[in-house]
C-alpha positions in Angstrom: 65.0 96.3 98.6 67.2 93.5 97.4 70.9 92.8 98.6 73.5 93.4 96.0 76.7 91.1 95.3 79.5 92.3 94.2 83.1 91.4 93.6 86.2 93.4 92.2 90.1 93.5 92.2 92.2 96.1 92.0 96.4 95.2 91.1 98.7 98.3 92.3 102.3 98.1 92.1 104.8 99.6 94.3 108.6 100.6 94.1 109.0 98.9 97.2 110.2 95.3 99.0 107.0 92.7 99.8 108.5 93.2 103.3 107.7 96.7 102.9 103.9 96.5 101.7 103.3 93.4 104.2 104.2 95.6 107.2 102.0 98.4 106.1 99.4 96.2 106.3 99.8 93.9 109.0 101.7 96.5 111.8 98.3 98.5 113.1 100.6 101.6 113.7 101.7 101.7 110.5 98.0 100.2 108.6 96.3 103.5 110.6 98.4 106.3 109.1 96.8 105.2 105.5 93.8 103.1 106.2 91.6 106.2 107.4 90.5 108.9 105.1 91.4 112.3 106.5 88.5 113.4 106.0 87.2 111.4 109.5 88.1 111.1 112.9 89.3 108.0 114.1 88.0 106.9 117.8 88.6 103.4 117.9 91.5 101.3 115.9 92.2 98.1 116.9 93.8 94.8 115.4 95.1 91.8 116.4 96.9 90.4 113.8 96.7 86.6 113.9 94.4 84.1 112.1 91.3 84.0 114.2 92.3 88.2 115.6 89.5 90.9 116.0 90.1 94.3 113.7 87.9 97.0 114.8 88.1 100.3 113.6 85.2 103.5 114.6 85.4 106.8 112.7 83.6 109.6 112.9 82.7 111.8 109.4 84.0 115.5 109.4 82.6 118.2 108.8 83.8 118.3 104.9 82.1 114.5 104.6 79.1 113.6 102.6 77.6 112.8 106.0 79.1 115.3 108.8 79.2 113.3 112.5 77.9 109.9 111.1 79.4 106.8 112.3 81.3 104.3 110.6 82.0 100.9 112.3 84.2 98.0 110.5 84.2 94.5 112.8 86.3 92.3 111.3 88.4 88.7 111.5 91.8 87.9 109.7 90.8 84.7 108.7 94.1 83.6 107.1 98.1 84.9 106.7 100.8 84.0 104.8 103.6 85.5 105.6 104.5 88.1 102.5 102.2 86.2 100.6 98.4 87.3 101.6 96.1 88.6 104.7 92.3 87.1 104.4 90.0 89.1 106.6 86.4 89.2 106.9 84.3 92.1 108.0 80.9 94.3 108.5 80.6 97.8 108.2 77.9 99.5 110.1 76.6 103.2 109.0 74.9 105.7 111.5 73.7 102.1 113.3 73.2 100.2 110.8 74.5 97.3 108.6 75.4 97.6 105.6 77.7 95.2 103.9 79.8 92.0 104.9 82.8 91.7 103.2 86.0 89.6 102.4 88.5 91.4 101.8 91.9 89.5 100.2 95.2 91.0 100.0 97.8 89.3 97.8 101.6 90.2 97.7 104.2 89.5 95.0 107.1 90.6 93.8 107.9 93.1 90.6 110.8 94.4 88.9 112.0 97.4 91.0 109.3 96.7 94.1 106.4 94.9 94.7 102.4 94.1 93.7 99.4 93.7 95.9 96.2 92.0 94.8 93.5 93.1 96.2 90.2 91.6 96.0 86.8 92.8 97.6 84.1 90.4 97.6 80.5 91.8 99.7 77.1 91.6 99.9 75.6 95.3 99.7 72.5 95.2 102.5 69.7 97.8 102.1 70.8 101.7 102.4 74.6 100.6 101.7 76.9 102.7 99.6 77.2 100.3 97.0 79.8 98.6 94.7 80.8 102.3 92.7 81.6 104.2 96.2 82.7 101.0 97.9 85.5 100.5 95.1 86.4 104.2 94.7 87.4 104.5 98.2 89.3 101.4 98.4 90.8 103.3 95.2 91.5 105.8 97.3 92.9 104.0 100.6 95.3 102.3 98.2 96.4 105.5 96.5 97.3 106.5 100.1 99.1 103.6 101.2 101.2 104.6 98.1 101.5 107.7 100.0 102.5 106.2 102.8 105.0 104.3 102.1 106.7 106.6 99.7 107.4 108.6 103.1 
């Protein structure tokens, strides 16, 4: 099987200061109460936020999952920040053992009558037995529906 390329952006607006949406993103304590779907258990969440920082995060799939007690690894590298402006990172996600995509991921912040925008662009290579651009972009859908969440509280 082939490997699949695939880029999209998603723009989200929120009724909230850059500062705001920048910290949700680059504090760890606060990026883990949104980052992770509730439908896994998180056993590993690390990040150290700096150009040239590790982010690691390990989750374990629930029993209401797709895949009950499969593994999901991310390994990744913030490979540029601006402050209130953008966070670069680059990453590999690992299924049950196995690699499945390497991704950049690109966060963009900027300001919006009443709050604030983020950009965010995913840009991966899909290896064989990966989720795939649809799933891949619905979850990330998802996550930023729940950072919404989050910050509203």
């Amino acid at each position: 099987m082939a490997i699949l390329h695939d880029t999209f952006t998603l723009h989200r607006s929120y009724p909230h200061s850059r500062a705001r949406l920048f910290a949700a993103l680059s504090d760890p304590a606060l990026k883990q109460g949104w980052y992770a779907s509730p439908t896994m258990g998180i056993e590993l969440f690390e990040t150290e936020f700096r150009i040239g920082g590790a982010e690691r995060q390990r989750y374990v799939m629930g029993p209401n999952s797709p895949f009950p007690g499969n593994v999901i690894e991310n390994d990744g590298r913030f490979e540029d920040i601006a402050e209130g402006e953008r966070i670069v990172v680059s990453t590999s996600m690992t299924f049950g053992g196995r690699r499945i995509s390497t991704a950049l991921l690109t966060f963009e912040f900027g300001d919006a009558e009443g709050g604030s925008t983020l950009f965010f662009t995913h840009q991966a290579v899909f290896y064989e037995g990966a989720d795939g651009p649809d799933m891949r972009r619905g979850g990330w859908e998802k996550m930023l529906d729940s950072l919404a969440r989050a910050l509203a509280s």
